[in-house]
MIMI-896261 format. One record per residue (C-alpha): residue number from 0; residue in three letters; x, y, z. Coordinates in steps of 0.05 Angstrom, whole numbers, plus 5000, padded with zeros to 4 digits. Example, Ala and Ser with C-alpha at 12.3 -4.5 7.8 and 13.67 -1.06 7.14 Angstrom:
[site 0, 'ALA', [5246, 4910, 5156]] [site 1, 'SER', [5273, 4979, 5143]] 
//
This chain:
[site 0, 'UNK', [7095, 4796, 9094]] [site 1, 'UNK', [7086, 4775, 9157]] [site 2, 'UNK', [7025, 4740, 9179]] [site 3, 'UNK', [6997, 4714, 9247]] [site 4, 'UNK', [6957, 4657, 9260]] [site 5, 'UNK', [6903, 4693, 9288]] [site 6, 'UNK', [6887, 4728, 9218]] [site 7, 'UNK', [6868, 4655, 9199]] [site 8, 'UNK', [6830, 4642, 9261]] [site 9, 'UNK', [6788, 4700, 9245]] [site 10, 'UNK', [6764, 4673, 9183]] [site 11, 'UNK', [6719, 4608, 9220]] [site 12, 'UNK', [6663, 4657, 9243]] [site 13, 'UNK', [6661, 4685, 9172]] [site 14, 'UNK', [6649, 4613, 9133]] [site 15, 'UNK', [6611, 4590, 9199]] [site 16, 'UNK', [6559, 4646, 9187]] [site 17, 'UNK', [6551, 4625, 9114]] [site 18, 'UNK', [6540, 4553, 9123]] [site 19, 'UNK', [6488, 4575, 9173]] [site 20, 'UNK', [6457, 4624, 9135]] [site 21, 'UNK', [6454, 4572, 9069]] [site 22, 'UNK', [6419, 4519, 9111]] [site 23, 'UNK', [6349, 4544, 9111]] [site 24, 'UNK', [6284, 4513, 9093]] [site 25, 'UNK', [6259, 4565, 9035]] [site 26, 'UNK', [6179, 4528, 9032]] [site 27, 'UNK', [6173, 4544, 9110]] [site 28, 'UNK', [6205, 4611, 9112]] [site 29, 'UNK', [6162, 4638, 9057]] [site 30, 'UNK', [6098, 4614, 9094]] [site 31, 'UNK', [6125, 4642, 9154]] [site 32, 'UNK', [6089, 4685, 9204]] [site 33, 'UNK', [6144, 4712, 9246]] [site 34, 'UNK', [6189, 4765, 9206]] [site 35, 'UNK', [6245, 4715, 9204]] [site 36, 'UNK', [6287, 4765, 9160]] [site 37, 'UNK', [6297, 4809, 9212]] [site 38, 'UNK', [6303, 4758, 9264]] [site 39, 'UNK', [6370, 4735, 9216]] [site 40, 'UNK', [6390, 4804, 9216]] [site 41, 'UNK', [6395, 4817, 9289]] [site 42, 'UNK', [6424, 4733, 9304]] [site 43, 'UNK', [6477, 4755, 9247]] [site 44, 'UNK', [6494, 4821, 9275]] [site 45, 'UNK', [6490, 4795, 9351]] [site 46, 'UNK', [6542, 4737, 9333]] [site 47, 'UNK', [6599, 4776, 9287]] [site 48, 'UNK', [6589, 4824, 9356]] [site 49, 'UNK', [6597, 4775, 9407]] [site 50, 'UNK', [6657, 4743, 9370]] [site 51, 'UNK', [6680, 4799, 9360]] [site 52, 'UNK', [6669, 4822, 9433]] [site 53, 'UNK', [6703, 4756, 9460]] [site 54, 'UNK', [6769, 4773, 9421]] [site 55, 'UNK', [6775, 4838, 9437]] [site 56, 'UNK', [6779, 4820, 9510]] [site 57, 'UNK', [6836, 4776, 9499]] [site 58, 'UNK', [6881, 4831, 9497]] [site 59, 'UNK', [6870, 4849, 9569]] [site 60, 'UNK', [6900, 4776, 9586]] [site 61, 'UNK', [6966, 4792, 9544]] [site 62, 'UNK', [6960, 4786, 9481]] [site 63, 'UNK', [6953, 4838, 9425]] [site 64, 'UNK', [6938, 4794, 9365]] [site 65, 'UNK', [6869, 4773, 9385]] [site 66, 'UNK', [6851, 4847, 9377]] [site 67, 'UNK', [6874, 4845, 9307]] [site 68, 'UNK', [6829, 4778, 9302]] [site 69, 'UNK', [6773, 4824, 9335]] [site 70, 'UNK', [6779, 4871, 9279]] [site 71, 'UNK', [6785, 4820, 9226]] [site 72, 'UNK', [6735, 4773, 9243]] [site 73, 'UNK', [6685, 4846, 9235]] [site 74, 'UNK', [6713, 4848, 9167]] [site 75, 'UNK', [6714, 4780, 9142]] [site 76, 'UNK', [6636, 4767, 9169]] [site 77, 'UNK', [6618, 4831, 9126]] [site 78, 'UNK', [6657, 4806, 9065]] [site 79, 'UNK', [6622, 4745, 9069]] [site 80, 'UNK', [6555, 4773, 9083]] [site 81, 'UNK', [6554, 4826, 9026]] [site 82, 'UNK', [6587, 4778, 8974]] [site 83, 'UNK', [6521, 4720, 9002]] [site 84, 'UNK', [6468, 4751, 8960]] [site 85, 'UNK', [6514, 4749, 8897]] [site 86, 'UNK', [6557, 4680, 8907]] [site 87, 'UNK', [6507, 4640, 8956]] [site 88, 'UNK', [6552, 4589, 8982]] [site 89, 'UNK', [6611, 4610, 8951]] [site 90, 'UNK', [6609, 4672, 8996]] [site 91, 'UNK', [6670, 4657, 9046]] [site 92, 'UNK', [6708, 4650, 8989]] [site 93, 'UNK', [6722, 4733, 8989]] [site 94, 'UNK', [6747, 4730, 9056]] [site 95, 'UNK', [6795, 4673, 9046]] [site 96, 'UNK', [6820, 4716, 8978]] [site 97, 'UNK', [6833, 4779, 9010]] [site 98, 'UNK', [6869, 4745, 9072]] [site 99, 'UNK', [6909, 4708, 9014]] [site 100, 'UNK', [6922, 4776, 8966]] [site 101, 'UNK', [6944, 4813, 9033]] [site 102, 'UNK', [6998, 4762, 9046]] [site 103, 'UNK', [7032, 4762, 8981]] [site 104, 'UNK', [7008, 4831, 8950]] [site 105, 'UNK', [6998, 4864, 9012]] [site 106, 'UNK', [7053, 4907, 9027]] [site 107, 'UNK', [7109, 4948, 9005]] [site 108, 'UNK', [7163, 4917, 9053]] [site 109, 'UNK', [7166, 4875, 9107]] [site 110, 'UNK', [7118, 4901, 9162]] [site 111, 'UNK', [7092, 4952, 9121]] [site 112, 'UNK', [7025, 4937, 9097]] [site 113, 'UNK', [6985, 4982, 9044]] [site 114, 'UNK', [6927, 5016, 9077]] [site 115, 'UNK', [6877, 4974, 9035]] [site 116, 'UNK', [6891, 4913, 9069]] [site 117, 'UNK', [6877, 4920, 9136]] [site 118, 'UNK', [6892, 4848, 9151]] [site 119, 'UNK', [6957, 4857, 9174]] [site 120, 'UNK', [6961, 4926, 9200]] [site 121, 'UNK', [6980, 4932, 9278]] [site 122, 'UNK', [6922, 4929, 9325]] [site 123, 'UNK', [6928, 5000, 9347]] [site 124, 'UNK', [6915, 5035, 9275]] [site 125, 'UNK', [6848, 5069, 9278]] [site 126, 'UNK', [6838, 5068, 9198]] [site 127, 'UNK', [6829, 4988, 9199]] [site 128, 'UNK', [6790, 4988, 9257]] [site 129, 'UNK', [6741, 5043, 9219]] [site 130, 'UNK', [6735, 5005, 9159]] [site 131, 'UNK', [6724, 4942, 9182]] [site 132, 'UNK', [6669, 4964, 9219]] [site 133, 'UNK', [6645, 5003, 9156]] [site 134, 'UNK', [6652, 4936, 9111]] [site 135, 'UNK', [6607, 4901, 9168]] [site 136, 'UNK', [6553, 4945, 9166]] [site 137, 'UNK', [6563, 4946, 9084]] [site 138, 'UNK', [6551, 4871, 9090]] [site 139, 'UNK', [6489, 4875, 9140]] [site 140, 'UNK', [6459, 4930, 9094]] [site 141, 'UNK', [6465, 4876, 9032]] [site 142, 'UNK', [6434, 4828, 9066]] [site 143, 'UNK', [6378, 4870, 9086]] [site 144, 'UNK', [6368, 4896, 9017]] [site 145, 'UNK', [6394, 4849, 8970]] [site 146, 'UNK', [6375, 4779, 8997]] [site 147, 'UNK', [6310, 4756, 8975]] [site 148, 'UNK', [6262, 4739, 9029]] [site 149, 'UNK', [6264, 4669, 9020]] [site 150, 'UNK', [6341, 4678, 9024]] [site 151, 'UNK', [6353, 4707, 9093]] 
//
């Protein structure tokens, strides 16, 4: 199968987010004031959008694989962020495996990805687009509910 380099660019945010989110200070969080929880929530949200946001204007300069990255880097960052409560800092490590399964078990042919992947689909089909926004908001709902407090 076919793969771009800007499927692997997409994954940075996803491990960058992680690392982030695994270098807290647990002691002053839990004596904290300030809901820092949600405060994660909407810094987590506002940079998978603003990443997001940046490649998805790339397109307009040329170039339609940065939209794919667009829609990747939506479903990488909610990978990682639903698998963080479960793995810890192993999280980024489900991104990196489904970007790896879709190029070698990915499709039936060349160029003709199973549905499931959404890695490699074009950047025009609506169903990867949907889900990848769906597996974002998955992952910011497990972090809301599933993180303990001390955790995010």
């Amino acid at each position: 199968m076919a793969t771009e380099l800007s499927n692997f660019v997409a994954l940075i945010p996803s491990v960058a987010l992680i690392a982030c989110l695994e270098r807290r200070m647990p002691s002053v969080e839990r004596s904290a004031v300030r809901r820092i929880d949600t405060r994660d929530l909407v810094l987590v949200s506002g940079f998978a959008v603003v990443a997001t946001a940046v490649a998805a204007v790339m397109p307009l300069l040329g170039s339609e694989a940065m939209l794919m990255a667009a829609r990747n880097n939506l479903l990488f960052c909610g990978l990682a962020l639903g698998a963080w409560p479960l793995m810890g800092h192993r999280a980024p490590l489900l991104p990196v495996f489904w970007m790896t399964q879709a190029m070698f078990l990915g499709g039936r042919s060349r160029n003709d990805p199973y549905p499931w992947v959404i890695v490699t689909e074009a950047a025009h089909v609506t169903h990867a687009a949907v889900t990848a926004a769906a597996v974002f908001l998955a992952g910011i709902l497990s972090l809301r509910c599933f993180a303990s407090r001390t955790d995010r």
